[in-house]
Structures are given as structure tokens and as C-alpha cells.
N, C-alpha and C positions, 0 to 999 in steps of 0.2 A: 411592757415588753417591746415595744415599740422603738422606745427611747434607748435600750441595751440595743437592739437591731441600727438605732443609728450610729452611737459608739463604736462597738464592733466594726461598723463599716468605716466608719472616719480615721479608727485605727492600721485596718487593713489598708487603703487606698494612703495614709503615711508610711505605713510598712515598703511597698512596693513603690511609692516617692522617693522613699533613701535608698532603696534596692538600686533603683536608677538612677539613681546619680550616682550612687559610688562605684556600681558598677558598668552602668551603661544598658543599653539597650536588651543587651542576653544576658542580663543578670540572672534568670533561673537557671542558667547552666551552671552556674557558683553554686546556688542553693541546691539545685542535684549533686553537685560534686559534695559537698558538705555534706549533706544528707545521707549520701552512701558513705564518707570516711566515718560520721557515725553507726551507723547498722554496722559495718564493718568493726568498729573498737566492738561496740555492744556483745555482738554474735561472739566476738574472740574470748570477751568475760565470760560469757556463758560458756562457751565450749571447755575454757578451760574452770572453769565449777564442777562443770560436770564428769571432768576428767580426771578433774581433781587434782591439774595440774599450776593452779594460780603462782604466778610467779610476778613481782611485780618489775624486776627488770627487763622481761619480756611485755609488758604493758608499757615502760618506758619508753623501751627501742619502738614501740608501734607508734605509740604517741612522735617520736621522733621524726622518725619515716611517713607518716602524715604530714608533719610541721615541711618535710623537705618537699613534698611534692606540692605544695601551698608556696614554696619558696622558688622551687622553678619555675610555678606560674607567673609568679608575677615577675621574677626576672622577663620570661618572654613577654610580659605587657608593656615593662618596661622598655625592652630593646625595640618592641615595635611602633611604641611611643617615640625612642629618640630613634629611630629609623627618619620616621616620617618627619620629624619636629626638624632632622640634618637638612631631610632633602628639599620640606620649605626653604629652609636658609641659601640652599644655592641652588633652591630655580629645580629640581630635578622633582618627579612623581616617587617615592620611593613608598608609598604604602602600596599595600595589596588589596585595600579597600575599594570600594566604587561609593564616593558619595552620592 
């Protein structure tokens, strides 16, 4: 039991190593966001089961609309990366960061 107790953890503490590096420091605010675009698809299958209204164009366009709001984030991580990466280049502070 012991030895699944150290696995498990050796996994998890890799788990939250990648987390941070790919995403940085607030990486759990990505995995909440994820978290609810899931519950969010989930709960829409269900409601429409129940409704009895399954449509799978209407499951695409969600899926879609997800994908976009995943795409404007990371355009702003982007822009706020070459913000900053501009204003090293000529001397100016142009992040909104406090290191």
C-alpha cells in the first residue's frame, strides 16, 4: 500500500511540474477554466437527453465556442508576452507585472 501511496504521489508532484512549466505559476486558473468548459459540455448533453433535444450541430458549435474562448486566451498571453519581450528591446517597462 505504501509503495501505490508513493507512485500516486510521484505522479501527482509530475503532474503539477508540467502544469508549471507550461503554464506558469497560476496554472490552476487553466485547470478551473478547463474544468468548468467541461461540466459545462457535460451538463448541455445531459440537459439535452433529457429534453430530448440531442442535436449534434448544436454540440459542435459548443465545442467550437469553447475552442474560441481557449484561442483568445492565449492570443492575450501572447500579446502580453511580446508586450513585454518589445519593451525589453528598447529599454521601456511595458509589462504590468511586479517581478
Amino acid at each position: 500500500m505504501e509503495k501505490i501511496l508513493e507512485k500516486v504521489n510521484l505522479l501527482w508532484a509530475a503532474a503539477i511540474t508540467l502544469l508549471t512549466a507550461a503554464f506558469g505559476t497560476y496554472w490552476f486558473l487553466f485547470a478551473a477554466f478547463i474544468a468548468l468548459n467541461i461540466v459545462d459540455y457535460v451538463t448541455g448533453v445531459i440537459k439535452s437527453r433529457y429534453t430530448r433535444t440531442e442535436n449534434s450541430n448544436k454540440g459542435l458549435k459548443s465545442i467550437f465556442k469553447k475552442v474560441g474562448y481557449w484561442v483568445v486566451i492565449a492570443i492575450a498571453f501572447f500579446l502580453s508576452y511580446g508586450f513585454e519581450t518589445i519593451g525589453t528591446i528598447i529599454g521601456v517597462n511595458l509589462g504590468f507585472r511586479h517581478a
